[in-house]
Backbone bond lengths (Angstrom), bond angles and torsions (degrees), N, CA, C in turn:
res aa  C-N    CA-C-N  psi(-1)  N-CA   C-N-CA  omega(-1)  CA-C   N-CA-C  phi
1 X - - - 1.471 - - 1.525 109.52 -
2 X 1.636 119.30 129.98 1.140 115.44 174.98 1.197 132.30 -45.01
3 X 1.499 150.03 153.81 1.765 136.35 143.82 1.334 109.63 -34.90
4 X 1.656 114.03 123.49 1.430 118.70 142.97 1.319 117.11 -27.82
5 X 1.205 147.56 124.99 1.497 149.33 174.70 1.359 98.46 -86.19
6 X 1.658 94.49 171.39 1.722 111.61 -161.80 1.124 103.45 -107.96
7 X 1.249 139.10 -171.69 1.596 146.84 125.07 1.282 108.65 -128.76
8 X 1.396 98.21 -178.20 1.699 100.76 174.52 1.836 85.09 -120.47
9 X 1.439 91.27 139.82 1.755 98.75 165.04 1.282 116.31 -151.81
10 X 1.249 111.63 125.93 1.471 101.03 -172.28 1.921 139.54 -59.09
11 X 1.099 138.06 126.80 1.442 151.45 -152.18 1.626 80.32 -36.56
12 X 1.107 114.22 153.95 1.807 139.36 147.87 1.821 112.35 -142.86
13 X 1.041 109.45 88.23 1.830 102.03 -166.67 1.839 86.86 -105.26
14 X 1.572 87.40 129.00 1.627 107.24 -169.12 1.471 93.93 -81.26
15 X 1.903 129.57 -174.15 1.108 114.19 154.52 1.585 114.69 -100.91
16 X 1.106 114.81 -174.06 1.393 130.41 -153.53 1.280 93.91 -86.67
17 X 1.631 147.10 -16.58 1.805 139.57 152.52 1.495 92.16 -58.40
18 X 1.251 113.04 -49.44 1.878 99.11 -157.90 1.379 110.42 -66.02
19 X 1.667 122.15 -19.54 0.972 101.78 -166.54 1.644 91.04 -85.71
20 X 1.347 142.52 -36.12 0.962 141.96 169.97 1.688 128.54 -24.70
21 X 1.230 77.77 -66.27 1.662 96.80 149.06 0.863 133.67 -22.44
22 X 1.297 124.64 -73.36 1.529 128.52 -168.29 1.506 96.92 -86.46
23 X 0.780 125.63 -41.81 2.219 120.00 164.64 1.303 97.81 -35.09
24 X 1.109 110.95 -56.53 1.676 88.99 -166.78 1.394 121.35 -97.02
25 X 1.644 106.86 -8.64 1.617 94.59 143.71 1.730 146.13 -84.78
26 X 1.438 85.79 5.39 1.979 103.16 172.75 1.683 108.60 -92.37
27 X 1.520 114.41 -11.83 1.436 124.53 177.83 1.186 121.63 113.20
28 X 1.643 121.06 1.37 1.293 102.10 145.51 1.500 143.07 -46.39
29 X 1.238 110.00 145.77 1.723 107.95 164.11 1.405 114.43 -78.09
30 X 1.409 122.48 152.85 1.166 144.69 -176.59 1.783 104.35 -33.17
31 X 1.370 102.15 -57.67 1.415 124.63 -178.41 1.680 97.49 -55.82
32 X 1.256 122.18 -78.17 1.106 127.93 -161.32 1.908 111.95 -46.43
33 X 1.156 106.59 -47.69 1.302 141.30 174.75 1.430 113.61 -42.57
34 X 1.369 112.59 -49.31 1.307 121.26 145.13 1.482 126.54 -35.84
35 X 1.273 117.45 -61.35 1.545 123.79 -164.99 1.268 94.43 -77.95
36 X 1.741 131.23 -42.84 1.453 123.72 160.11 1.539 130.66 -22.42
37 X 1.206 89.40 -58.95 1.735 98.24 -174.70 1.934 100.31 -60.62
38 X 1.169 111.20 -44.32 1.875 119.48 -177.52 1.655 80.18 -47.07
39 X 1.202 104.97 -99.34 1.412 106.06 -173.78 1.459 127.27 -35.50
40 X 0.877 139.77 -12.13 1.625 140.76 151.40 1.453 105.41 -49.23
41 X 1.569 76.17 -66.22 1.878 88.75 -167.01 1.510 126.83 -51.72
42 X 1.160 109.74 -41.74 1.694 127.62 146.40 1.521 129.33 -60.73
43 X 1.294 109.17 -21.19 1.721 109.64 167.14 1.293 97.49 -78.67
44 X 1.518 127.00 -81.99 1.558 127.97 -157.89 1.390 108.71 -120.32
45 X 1.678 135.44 16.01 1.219 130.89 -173.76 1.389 126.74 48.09
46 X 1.339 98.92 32.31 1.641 112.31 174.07 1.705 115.48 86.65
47 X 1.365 95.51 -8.34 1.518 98.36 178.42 1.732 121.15 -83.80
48 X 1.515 106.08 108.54 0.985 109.62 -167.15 1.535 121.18 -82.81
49 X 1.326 107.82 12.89 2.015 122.61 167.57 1.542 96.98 -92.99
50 X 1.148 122.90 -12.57 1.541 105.57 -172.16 1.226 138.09 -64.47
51 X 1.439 123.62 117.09 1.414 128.32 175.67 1.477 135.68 -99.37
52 X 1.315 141.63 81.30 1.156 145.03 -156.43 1.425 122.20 -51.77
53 X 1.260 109.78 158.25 1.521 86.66 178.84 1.988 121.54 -101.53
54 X 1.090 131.01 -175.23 1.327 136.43 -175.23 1.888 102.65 -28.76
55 X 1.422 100.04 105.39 1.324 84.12 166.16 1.775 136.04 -95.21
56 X 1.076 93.60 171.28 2.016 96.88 -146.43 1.708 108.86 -71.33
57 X 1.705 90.24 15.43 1.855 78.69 176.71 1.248 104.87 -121.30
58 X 1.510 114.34 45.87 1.672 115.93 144.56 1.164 119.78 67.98
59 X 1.727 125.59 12.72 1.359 126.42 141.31 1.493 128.38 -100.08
60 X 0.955 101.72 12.75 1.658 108.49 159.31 1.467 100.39 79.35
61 X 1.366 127.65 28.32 1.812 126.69 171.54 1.315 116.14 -79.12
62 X 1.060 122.19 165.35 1.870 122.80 171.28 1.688 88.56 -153.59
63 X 1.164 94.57 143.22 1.771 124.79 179.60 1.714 102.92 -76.57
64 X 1.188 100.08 125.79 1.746 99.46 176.07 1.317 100.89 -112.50
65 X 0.961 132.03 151.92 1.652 155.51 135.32 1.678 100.84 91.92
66 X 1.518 112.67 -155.37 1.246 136.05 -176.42 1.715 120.61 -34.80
67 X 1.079 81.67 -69.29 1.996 105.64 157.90 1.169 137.66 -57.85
68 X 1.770 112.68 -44.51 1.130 121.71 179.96 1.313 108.50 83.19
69 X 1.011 118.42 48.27 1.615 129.48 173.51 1.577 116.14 -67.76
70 X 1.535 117.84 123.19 1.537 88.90 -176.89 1.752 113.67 -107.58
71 X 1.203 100.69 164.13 1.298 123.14 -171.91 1.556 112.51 -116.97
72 X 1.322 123.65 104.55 1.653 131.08 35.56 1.393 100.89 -118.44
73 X 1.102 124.53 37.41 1.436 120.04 168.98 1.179 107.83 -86.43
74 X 1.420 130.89 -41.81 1.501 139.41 170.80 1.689 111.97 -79.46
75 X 1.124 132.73 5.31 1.442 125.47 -139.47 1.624 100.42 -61.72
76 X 0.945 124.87 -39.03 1.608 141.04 173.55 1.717 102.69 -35.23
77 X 1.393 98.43 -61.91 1.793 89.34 -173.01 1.513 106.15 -91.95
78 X 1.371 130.87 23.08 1.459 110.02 145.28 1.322 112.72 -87.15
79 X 2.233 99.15 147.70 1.470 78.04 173.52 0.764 153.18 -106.93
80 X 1.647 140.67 -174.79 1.567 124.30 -150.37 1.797 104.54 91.35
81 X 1.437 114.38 2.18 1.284 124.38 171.71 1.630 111.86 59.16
82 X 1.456 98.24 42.26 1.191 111.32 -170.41 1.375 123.72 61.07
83 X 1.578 122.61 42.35 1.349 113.47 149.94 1.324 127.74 -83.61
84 X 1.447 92.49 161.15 1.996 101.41 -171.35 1.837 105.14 -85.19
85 X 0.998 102.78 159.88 1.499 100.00 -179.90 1.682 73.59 -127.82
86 X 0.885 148.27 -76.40 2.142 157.75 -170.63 1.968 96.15 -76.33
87 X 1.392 96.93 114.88 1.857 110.90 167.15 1.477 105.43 -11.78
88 X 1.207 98.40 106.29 2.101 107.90 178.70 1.216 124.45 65.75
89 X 1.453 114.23 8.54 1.724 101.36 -169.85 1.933 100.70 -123.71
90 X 1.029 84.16 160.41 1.625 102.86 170.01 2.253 104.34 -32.79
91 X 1.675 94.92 171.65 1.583 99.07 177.57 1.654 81.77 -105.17
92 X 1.163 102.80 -166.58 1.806 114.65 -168.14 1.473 97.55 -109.93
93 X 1.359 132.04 -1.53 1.597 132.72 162.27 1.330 117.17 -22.90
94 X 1.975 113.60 -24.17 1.817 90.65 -133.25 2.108 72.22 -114.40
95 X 1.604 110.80 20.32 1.512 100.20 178.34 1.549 88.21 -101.72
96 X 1.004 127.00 27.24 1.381 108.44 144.53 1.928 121.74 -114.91
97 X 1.701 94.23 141.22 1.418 91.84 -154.59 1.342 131.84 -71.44
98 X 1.885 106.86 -1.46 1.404 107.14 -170.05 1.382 85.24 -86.76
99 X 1.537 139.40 -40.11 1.445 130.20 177.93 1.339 114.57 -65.97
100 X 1.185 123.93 -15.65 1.515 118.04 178.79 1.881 110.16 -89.16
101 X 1.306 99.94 2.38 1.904 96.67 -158.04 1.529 73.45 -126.73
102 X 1.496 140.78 -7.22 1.789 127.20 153.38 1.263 113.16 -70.37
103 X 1.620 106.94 -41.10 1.681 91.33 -171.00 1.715 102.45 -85.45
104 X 1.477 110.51 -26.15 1.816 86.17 174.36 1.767 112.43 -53.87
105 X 1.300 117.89 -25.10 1.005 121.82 -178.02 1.495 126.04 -60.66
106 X 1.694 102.86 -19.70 1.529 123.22 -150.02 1.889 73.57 -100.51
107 X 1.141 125.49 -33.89 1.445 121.47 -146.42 1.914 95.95 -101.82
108 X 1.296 99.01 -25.25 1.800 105.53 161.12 1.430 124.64 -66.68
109 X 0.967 106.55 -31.20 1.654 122.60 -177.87 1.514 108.29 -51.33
110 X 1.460 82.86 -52.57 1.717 102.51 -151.03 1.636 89.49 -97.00
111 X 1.479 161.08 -43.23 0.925 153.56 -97.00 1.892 100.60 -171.70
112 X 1.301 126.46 -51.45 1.387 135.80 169.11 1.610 92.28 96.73
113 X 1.139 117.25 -158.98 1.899 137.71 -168.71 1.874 86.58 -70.01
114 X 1.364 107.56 -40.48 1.880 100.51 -159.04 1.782 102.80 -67.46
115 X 1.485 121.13 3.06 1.501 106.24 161.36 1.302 129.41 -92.66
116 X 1.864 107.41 18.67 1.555 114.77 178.88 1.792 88.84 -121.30
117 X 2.002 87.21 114.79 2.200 69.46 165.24 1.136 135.10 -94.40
118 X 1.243 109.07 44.77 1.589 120.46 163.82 1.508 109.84 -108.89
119 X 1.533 106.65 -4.15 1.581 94.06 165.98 1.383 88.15 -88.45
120 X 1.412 129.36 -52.55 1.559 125.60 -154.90 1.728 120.54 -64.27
121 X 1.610 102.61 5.72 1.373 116.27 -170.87 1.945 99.56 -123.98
122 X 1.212 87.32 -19.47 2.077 80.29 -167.69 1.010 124.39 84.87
123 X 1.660 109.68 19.54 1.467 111.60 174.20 1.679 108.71 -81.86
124 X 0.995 122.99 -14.57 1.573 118.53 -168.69 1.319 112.20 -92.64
125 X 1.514 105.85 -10.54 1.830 104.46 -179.18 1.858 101.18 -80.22
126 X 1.334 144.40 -19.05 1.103 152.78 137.39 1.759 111.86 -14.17
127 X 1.547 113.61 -41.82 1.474 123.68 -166.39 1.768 89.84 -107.31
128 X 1.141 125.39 -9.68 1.301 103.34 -170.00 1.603 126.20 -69.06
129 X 1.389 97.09 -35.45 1.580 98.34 163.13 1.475 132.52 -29.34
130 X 1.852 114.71 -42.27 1.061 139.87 -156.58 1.302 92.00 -112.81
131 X 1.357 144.18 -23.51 1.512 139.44 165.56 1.906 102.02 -69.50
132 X 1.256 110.94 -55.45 1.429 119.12 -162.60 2.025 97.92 -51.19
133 X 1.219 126.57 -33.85 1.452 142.63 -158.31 2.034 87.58 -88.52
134 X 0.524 120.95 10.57 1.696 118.39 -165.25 1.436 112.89 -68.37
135 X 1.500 94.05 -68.19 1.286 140.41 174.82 1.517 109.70 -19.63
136 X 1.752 92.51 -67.95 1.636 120.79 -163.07 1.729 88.28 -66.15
137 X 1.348 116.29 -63.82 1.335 134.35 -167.16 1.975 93.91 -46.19
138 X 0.894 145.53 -83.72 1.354 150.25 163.56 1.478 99.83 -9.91
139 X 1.120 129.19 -41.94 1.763 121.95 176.46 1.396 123.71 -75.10
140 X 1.536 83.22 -44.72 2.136 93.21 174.49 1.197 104.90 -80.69
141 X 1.510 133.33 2.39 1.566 121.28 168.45 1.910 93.41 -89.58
142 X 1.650 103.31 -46.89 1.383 88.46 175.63 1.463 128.34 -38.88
143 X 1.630 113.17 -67.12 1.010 129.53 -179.02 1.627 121.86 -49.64
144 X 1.042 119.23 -28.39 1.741 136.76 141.46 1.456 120.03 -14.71
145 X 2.117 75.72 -75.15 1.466 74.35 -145.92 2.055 104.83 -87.39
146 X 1.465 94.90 5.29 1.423 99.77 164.89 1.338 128.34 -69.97
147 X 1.707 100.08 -39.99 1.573 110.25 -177.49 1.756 97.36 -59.11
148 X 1.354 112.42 -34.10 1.427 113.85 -166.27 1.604 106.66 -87.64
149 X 0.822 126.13 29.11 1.670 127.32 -176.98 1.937 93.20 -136.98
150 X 1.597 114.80 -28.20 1.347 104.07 171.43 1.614 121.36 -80.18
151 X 1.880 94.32 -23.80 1.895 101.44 -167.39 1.766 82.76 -76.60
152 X 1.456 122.76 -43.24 1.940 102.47 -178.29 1.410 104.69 -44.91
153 X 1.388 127.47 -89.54 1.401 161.53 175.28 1.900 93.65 5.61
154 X 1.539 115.25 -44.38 1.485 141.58 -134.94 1.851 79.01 -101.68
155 X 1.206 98.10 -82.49 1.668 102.52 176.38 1.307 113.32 -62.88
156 X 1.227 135.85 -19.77 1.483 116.62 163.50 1.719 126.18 -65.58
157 X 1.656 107.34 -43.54 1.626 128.09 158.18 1.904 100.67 -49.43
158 X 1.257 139.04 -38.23 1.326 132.36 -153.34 1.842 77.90 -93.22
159 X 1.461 126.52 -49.13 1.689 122.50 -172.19 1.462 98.07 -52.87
160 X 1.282 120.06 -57.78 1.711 125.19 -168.76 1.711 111.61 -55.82
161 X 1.807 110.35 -13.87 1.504 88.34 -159.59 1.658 67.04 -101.30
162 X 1.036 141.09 -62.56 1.382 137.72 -145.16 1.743 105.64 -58.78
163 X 1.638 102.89 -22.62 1.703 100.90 -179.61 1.751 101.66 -79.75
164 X 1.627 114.46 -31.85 1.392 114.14 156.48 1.521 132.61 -28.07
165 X 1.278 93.96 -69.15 1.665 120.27 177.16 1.886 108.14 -57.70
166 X 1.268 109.72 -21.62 1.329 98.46 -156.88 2.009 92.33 -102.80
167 X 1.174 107.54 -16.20 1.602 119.29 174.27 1.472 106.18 -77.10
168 X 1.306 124.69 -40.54 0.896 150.12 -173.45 1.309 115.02 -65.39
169 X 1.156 118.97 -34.54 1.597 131.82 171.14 1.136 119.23 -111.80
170 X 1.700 108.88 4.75 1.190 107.50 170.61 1.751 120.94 -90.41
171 X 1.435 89.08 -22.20 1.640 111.60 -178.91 1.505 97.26 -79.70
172 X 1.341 112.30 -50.45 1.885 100.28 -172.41 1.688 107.08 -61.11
173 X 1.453 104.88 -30.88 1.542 95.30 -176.74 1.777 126.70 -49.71
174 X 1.922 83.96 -47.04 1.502 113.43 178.69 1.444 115.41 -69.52
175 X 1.151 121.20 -22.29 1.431 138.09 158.10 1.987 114.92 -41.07
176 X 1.585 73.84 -71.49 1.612 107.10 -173.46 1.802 100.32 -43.11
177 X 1.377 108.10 -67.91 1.206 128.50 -164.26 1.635 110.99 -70.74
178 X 1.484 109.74 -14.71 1.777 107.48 169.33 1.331 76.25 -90.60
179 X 0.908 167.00 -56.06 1.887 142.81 -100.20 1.913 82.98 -104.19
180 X 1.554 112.15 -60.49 1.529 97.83 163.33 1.407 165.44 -60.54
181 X 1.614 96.92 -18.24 1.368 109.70 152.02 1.614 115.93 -91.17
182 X 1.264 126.84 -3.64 1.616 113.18 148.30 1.091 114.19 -65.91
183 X 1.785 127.94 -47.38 1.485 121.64 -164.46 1.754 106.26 -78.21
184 X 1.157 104.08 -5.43 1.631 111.88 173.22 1.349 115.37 -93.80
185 X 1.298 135.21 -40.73 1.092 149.59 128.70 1.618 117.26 -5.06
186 X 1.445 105.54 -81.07 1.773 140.44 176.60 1.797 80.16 -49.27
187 X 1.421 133.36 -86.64 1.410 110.49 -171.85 0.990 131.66 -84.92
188 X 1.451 133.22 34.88 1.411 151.24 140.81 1.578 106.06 -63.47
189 X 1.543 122.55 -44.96 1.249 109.07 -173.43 1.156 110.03 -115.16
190 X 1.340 115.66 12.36 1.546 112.70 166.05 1.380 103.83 -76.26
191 X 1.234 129.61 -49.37 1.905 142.77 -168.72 1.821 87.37 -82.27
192 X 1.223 136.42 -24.07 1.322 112.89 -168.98 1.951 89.21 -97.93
193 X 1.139 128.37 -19.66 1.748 125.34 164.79 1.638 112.30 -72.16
194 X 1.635 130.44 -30.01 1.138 129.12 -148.63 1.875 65.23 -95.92
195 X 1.025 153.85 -89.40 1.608 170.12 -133.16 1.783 99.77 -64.58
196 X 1.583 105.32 -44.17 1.365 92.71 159.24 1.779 127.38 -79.11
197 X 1.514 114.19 -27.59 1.399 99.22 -174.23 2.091 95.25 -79.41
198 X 1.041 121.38 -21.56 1.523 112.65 165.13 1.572 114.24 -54.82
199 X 1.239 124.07 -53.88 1.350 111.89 168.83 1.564 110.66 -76.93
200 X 1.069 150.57 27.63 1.232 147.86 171.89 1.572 101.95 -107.16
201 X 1.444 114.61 -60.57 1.607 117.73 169.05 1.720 121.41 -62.12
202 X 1.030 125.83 -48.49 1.680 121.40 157.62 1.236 118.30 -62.27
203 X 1.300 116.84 -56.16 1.732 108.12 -151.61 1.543 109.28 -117.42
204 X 1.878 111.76 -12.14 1.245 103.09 -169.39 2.183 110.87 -77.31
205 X 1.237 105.68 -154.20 1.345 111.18 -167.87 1.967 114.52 -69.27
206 X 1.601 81.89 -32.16 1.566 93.71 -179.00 2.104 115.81 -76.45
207 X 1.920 115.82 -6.23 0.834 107.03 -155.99 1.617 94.18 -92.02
208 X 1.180 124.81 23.46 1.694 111.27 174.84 1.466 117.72 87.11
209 X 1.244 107.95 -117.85 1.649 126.63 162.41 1.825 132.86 -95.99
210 X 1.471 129.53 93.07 1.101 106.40 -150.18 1.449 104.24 -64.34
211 X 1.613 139.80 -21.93 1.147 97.78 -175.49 1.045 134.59 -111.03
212 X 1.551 112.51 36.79 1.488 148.88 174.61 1.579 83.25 -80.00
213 X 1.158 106.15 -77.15 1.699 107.33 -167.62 1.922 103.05 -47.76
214 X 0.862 122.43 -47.17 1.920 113.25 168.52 1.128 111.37 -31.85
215 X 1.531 118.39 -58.73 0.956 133.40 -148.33 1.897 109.56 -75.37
216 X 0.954 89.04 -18.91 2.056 124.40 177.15 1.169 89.36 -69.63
217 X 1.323 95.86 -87.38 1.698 90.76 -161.02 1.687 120.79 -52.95
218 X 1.329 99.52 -26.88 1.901 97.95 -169.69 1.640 93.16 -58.84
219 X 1.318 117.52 -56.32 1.652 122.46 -158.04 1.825 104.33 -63.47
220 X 1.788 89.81 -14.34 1.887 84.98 -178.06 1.048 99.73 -50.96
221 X 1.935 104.34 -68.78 1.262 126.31 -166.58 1.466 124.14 -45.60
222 X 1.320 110.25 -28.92 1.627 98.37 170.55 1.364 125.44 -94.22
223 X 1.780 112.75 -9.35 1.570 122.45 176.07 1.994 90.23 -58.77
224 X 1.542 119.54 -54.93 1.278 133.83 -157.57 2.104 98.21 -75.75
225 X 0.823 122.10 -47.24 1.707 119.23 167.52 1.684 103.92 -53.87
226 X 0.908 103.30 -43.00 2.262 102.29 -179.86 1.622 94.39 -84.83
227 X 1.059 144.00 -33.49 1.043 116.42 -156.99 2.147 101.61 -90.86
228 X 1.078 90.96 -54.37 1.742 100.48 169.45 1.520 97.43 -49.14
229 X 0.865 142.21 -72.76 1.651 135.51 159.94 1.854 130.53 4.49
230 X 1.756 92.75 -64.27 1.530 121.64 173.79 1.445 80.30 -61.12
231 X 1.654 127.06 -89.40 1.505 126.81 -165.57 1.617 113.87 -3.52
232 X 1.333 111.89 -89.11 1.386 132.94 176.19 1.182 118.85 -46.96
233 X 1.501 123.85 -55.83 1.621 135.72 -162.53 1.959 93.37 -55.95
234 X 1.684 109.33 153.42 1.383 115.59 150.86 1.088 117.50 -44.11
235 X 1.186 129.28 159.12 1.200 151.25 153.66 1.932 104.77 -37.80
236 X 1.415 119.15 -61.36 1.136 134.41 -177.58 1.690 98.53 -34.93
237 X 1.627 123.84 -76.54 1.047 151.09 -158.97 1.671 109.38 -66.65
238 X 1.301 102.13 -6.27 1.833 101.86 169.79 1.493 122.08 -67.60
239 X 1.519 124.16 -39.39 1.244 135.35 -177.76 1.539 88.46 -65.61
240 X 1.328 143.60 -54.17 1.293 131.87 -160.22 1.717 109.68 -76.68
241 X 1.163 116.39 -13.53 1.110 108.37 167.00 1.343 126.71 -94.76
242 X 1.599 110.51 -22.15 1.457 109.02 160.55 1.800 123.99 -66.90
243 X 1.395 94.06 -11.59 1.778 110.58 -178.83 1.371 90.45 -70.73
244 X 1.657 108.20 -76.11 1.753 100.25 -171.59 1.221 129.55 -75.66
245 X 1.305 128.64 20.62 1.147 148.97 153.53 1.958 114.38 -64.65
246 X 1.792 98.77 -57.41 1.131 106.73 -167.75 2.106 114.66 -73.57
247 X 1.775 78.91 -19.03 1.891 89.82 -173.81 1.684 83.51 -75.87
248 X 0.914 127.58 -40.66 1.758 107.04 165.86 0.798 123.15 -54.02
249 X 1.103 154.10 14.29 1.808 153.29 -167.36 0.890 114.74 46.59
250 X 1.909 136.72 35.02 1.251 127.16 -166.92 1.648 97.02 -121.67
């Protein structure tokens, strides 16, 4: 059987909840899930591009991804049922970690912790410290990312009232601003009706003679200058205004 082939792919090292994570969404238990993450962390250090190299038991496999799944010893649980996308080797499906933490799962079933040899060596109790903290870490991301779904929720209600407020004053403005060009309007044609019925009674068709009608109004205006006059003037000063009143012919 040929060598598993390589690639080069660049590092992506998840953190140590995610890898938790996905253990216990492929069906680990909480417990188990724990010792997973040790062993992650000791297979590829969380780096879920990782490809191992030739391993030393002489069928030519290398461990891909999170887990370290090997290929073609596993070829079945990569997926695509182990097709190659690169001459003989696995597709790149299994660098993602919820598919890479099913088939460790597929390889636990059948095999337990003793098919990773870093459990069978004691290299993974080194990571356990940092597996055992997972747990807690998975809550304070919860608790995070809740506070952070209430501070949106919080500032989205504060966008809605201020886009409120701003409609809101947009209508009173528009309010404001019809209510004054009606009352500007309203005395535009009150002074343009009072200016037409003035030229309608003097000068229009119905007023007779216009300069009969002049002649109206001038004598108004001076009956109304003598009479406001009498109002105000002393007592003394009335005879003199009925004098120049009368040298007017009125």
């Amino acid at each position: 059987m040929a060598d598993a082939p390589t690639v080069t792919i660049s590092p992506e090292v998840i953190p140590d909840y995610d890898i938790y994570c996905n253990a216990v969404a492929a069906g680990f238990t909480s417990q188990q899930a724990v010792t997973m993450t040790a062993i992650g962390l000791a297979e590829s250090g969380g780096n879920i591009c990782a490809i191992s190299g030739l391993a030393s038991n002489g069928d030519g496999s290398r461990g891909y991804g999170l887990f370290q799944i090997e290929w073609p010893t596993h070829a079945g649980l990569f997926p695509g049922n182990g097709s190659t996308q690169n001459a003989g080797g696995p597709g790149i499906g299994w660098i993602v970690p919820n598919n890479n933490a099913k088939m460790a799962k597929s390889v636990f079933d059948s095999q337990g912790f003793g098919a990773w040899s870093t459990y069978k060596s004691g290299a993974y109790l080194a990571f356990m410290g940092r597996a055992l903290m997972t747990p807690t870490q998975v809550q304070i991301q919860a608790g995070q990312a809740s506070r952070s779904v209430a501070q949106q929720v919080q500032y989205r209600v504060y966008l809605d009232e201020v886009a409120g407020g701003l409609v809101a004053a947009s209508a009173g403005l528009a309010q404001e601003l019809g209510g004054a060009a009606t009352a500007e309007a309203k005395s535009s044609g009150e002074s343009g009706q009072a200016i037409t019925s003035i030229y309608d009674t003097y000068s229009g068709p119905a007023a007779g003679n216009p300069l009969l009608r002049v002649i109206e109004i001038f004598m108004g205006g001076v009956l109304l200058i003598v009479g406001l006059k009498y109002l105000v003037a002393p007592a003394a000063s009335v005879s003199g205004a009925v004098v120049s009143a009368a040298k007017l012919g009125l």
